[in-house]
C-alpha positions in Angstrom: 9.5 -31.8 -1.8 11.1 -32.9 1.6 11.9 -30.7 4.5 14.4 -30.6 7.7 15.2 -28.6 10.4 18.5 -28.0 12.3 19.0 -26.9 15.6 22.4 -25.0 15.6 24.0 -22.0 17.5 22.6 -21.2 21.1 23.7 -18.1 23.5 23.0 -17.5 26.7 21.6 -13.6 27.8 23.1 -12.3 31.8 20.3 -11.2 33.3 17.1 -13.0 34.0 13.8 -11.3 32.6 10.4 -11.9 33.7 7.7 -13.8 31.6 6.0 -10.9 29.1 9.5 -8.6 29.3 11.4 -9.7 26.1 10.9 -10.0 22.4 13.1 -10.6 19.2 13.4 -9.5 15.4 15.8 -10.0 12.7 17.1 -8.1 9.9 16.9 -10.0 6.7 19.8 -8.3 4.4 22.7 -8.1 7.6 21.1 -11.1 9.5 21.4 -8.7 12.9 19.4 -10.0 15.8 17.6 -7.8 18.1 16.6 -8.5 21.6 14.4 -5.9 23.7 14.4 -7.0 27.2 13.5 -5.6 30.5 16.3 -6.7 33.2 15.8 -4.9 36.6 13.6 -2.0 36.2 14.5 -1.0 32.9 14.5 -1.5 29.3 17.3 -2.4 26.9 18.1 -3.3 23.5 21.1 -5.4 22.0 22.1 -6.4 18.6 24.0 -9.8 17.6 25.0 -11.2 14.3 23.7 -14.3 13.0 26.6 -16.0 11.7 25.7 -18.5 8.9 26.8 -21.4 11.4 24.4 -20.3 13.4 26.6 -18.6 16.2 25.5 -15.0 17.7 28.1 -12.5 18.1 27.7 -9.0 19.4 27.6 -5.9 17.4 28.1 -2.8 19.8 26.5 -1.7 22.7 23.4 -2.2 24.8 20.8 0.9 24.6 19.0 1.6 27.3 15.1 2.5 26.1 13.3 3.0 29.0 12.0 2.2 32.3 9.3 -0.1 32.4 8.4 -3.7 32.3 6.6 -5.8 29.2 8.1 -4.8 25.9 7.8 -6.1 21.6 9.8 -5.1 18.8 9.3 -5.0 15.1 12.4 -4.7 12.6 11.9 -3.8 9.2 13.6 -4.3 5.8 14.9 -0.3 5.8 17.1 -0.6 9.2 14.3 0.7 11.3 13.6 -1.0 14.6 10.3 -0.1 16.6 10.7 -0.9 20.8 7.2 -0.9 22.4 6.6 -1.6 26.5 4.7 -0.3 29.5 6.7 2.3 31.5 6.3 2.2 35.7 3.2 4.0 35.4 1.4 2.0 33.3 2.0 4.3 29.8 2.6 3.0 26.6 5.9 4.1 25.1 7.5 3.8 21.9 11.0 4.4 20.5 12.3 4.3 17.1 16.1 3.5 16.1 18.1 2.8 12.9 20.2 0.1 12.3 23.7 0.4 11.6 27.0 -1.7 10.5 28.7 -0.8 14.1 24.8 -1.0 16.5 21.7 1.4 16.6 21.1 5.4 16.7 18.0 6.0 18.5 15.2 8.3 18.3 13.0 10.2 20.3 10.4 8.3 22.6 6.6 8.8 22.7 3.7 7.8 24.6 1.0 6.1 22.9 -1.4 6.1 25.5 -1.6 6.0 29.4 -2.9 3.8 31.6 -2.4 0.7 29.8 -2.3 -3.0 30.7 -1.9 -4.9 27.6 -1.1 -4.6 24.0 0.1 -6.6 20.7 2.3 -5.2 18.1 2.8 -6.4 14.5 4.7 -4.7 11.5 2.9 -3.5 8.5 5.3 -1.9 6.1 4.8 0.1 3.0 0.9 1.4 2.5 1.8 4.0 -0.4 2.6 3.7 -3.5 3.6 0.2 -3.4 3.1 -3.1 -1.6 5.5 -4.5 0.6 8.6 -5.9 -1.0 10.4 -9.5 -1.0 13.3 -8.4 0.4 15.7 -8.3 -2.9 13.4 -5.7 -4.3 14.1 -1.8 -3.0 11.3 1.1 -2.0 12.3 3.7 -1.2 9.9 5.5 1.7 11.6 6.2 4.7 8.9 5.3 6.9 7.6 2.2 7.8 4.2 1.7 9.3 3.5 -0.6 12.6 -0.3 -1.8 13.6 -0.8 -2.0 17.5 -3.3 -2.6 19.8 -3.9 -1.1 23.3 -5.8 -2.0 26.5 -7.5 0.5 28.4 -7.3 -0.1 32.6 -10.3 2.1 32.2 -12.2 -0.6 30.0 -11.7 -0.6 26.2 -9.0 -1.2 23.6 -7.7 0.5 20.3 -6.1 -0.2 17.3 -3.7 2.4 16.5 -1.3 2.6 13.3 2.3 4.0 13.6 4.9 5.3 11.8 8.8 5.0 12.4 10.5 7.6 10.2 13.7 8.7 9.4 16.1 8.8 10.8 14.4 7.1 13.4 11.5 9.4 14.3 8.0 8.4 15.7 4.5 9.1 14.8 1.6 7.8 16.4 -1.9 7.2 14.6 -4.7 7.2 12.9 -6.3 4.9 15.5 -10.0 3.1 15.5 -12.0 2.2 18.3 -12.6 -2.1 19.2 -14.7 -1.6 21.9 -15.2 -3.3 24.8 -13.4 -6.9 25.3 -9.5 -7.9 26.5 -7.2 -10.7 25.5 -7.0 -8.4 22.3 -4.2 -9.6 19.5 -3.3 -8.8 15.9 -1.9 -9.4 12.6 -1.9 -8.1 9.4 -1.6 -9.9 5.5 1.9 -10.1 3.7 0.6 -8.0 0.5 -1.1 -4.5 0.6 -4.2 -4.5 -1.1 -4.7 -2.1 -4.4 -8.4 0.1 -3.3 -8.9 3.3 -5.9 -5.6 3.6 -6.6 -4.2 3.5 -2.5 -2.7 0.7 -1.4 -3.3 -0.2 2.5 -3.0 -3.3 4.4 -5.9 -6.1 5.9 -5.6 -6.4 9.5 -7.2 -8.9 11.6 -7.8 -8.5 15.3 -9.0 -10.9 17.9 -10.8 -10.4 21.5 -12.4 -11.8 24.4 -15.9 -10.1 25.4 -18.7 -11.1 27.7 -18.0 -14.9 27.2 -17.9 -14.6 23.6 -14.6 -14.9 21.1 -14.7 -12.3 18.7 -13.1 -11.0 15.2 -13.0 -8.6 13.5 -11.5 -7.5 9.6 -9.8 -4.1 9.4 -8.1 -2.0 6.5 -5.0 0.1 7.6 -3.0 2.8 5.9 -1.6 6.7 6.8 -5.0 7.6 5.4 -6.9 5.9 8.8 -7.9 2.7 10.3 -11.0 1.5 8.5 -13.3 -1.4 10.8 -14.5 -3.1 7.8 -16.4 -6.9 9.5 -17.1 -8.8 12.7 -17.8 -11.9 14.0 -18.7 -13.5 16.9 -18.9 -17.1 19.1 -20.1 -18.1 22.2 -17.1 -20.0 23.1 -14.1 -19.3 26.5 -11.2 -17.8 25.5 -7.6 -18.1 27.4 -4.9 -17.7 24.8 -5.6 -16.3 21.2 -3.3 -16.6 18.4 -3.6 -14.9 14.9 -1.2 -14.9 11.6 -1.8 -13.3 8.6 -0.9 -14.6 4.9 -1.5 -13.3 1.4 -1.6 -15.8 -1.7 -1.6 -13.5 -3.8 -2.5 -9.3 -3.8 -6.2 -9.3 -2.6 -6.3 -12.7 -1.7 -5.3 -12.7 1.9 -6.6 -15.5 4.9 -5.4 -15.5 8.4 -5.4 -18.4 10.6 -6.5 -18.5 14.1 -5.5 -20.6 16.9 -7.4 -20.8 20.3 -7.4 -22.1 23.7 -9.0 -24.2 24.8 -10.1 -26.1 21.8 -12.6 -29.0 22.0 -11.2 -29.7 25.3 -8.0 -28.2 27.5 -6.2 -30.5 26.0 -5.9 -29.0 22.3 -6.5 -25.9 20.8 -9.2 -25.1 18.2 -7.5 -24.4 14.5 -9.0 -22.3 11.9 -8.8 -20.7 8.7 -10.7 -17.4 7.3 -10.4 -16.1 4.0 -11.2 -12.6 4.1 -13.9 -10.8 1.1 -12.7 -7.3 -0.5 -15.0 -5.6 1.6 -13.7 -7.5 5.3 -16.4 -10.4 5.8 -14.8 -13.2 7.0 -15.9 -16.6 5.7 -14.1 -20.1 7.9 -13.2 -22.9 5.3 -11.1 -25.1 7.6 -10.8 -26.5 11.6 -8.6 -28.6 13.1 -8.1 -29.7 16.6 -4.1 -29.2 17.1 -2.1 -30.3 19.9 0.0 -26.9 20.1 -0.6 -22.9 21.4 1.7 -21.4 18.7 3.7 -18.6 18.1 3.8 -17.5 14.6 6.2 -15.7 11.8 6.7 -15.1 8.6 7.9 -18.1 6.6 7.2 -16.7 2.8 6.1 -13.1 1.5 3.3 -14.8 -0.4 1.5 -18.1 0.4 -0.1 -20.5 3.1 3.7 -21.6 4.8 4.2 -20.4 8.1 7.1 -20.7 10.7 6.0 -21.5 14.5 7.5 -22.5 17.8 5.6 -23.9 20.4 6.2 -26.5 23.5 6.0 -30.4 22.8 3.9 -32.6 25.1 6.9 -33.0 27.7 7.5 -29.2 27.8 10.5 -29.1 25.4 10.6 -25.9 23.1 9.9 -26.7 19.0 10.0 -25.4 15.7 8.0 -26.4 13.0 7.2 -25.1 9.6 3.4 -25.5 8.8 1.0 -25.1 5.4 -2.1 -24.1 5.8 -4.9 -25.4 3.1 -6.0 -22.8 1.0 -9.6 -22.0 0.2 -11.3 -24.6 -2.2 -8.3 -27.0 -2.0 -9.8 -29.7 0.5 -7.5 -31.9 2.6 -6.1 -31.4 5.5 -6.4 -28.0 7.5 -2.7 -27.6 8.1 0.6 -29.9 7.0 3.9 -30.0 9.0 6.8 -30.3 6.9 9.4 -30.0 9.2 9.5 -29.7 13.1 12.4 -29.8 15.9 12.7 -30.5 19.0 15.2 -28.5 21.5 16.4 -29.5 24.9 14.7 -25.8 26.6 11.9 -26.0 28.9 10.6 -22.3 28.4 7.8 -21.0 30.5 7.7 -18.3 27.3 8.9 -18.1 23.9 9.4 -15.4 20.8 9.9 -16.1 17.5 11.3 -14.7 14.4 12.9 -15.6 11.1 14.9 -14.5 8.2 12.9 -14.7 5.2 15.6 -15.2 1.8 14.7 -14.2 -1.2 15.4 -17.0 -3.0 12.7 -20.2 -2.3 15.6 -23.0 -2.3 17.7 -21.4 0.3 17.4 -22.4 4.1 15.6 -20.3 6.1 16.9 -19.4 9.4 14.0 -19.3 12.5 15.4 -17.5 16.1 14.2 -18.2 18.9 14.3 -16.5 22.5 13.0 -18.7 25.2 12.2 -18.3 29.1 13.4 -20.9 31.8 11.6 -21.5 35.0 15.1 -19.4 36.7 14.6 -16.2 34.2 17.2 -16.7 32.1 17.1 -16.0 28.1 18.5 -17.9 25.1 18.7 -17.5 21.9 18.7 -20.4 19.4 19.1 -20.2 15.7 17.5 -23.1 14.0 17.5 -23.5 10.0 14.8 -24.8 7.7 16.1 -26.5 4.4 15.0 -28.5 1.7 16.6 -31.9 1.7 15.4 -32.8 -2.2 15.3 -31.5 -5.8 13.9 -32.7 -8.4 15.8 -32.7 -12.0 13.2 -33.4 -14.4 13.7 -35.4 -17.6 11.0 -35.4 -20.1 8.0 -35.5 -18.6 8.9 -37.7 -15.5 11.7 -36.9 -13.1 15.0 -38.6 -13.5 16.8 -38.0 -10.5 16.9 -36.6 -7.1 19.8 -35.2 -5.4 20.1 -33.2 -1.9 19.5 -29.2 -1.1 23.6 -28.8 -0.7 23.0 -26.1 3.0 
């Protein structure tokens, strides 16, 4: 099977944001966009439409979260939108809305924590009663659960897990303890686990700590955040990149991606399956050329959608497969990348997963230049071939009609 990927509609945002300050999410079943930016002081969230050209066109008004500076967002499959970011005195805020047909209706705001510096934010889902769906299949919980990771000024971070509700209500915790340690990021499997009957989520959390890079396996669900492994290397840490995949239910890996690599020139690639009870075991390295940023490119399996800068500074998209354990080869496959014409200092990416595994699926990206200024891109992965077999050979090939 063959792969391609077209660039296609671009918009430009007013307002220039600093690096750190924006983030984007997509909503699979109205294909609604949703940037959280901070422009001059404050914090704001906008909704477009992702036409299937590719174009953007607005759908109501600009919210206004908060004050404050960096800021991520998670959008879920139930119309519920999470907005994290650090207020003007360093306090960790979240605020919960709804999607509608016409914008948002927002909720209350909470503080997570105070005097923060750092955190990472990843959605979980469902943990009760059932795993997390493809998106053609319905549950029906109101809430949806969020994993997020905090940095203490006062030395220390946390994993906490959180709750959006409805309509658009917050709850904060359980939480665990990391320890000591900063450059702290997180991600979680596709597929909830099934453990005596509950059905929580493996998380996987990555830090820097005395000159060592370490790891470590967690289980999370409303019933508490569970450390389960760790693991650690003497090796310098500058950027750390982690995205979680499930093959199947309790078969989850993550890969990890780390700068510097061998040298400053690439970044170290590898792949961990994790054990029902969290231990962690590497079964492929690469040396890669890229610092990625990941998302979801299939609910279950080793594909995963990333952007990244080329060589010469341009932004990319690409969509990867990882090995899987005991299958040899190569650590990671492209099957399709792009090229833009943006020089980003800083990128986010989401996508829109289908439901379907023939149709195209459409990547966003919101990139940084060197002046502030924000665009979005829509790019679209397809297959190019199918195969019609006859007998026990194929007969013919025609192309993915887009």
């Amino acid at each position: 099977m063959s792969y391609a990927i077209d660039k296609q509609g671009t918009l430009d945002l007013v307002g220039n944001s600093a690096e750190y300050e924006f983030d984007v999410g997509a909503h699979v079943y109205t294909r609604f966009v949703y940037v959280a930016r901070a422009v001059n002081g404050s914090v704001r969230l906008r909704a477009w439409k992702l036409e299937a050209d590719g174009a953007f066109t607005s759908v109501g008004t600009e919210h206004v979260v908060g004050s404050g500076s960096r800021t991520r967002i998670v959008v879920f499959d139930n119309h519920r939108i999470v907005v994290v970011w650090l207020n003007q005195a360093s306090a960790l805020c979240a605020r919960g809305y709804m999607g509608t047909a016409n914008g948002m209706l927002e909720g209350e705001g909470v503080t997570v924590e105070t005097t923060i510096t750092n955190f990472d934010l990843v959605a979980v889902g469902v943990t009760t009663g059932v795993q997390q769906p493809d998106p053609d299949t319905a549950v029906y919980y109101a809430y949806r659960h969020f994993a997020l990771t905090t940095l203490s000024a006062n030395g220390g971070w946390k994993l906490f897990l959180g709750s959006v509700l409805d309509p658009a209500a917050m709850s904060i915790g359980p939480v665990g303890l990391g320890g000591p340690g900063d450059k702290v990021s997180v991600s979680c499997a596709s597929v909830n686990e099934i453990v005596n009957g509950a059905h929580p989520r493996k998380a996987l959390t990555l830090c820097r700590d005395s000159g060592q890079i370490k790891t470590r396996s967690w289980r999370v669900a409303g019933a508490g955040v569970t450390s389960l492994a760790t693991a650690s290397e003497t090796k310098p840490l500058g950027i750390g990149v982690i995205h979680g995949m499930s093959i199947a239910q309790g078969n989850d890996v993550f890969a990890t991606v780390v700068w510097p690599g061998a040298s400053n020139e690439t970044s170290r690639l590898q792949l961990l399956s994790l054990a029902a009870n969290g231990s962690m075991t590497t079964y492929a390295t690469a040396e890669i050329d890229q610092i990625p940023v990941f998302a979801r490119l299939r609910h279950y399996g080793t594909d995963a959608a990333v952007a990244y800068k080329t060589g010469d500074g341009h932004l990319a998209v690409a969509a990867w497969r990882f090995a899987a354990p005991g299958a040899g080869g190569a650590a990671r496959t492209v099957l399709a990348s792009k090229a833009g014409t943006e020089l980003p200092t800083q990128f986010r990416l989401t996508t829109l997963v289908p439901s379907d595994a023939d149709d195209p699926v459409p990547f966003v990206t919101l990139s940084r230049a060197t002046s502030g200024q924000l665009r979005l891109v829509s790019w679209r992965l397809k297959k190019t071939l199918l195969f019609f077999p006859g007998g026990s050979t194929p007969i013919a090939m025609a192309p993915k009609s887009s």
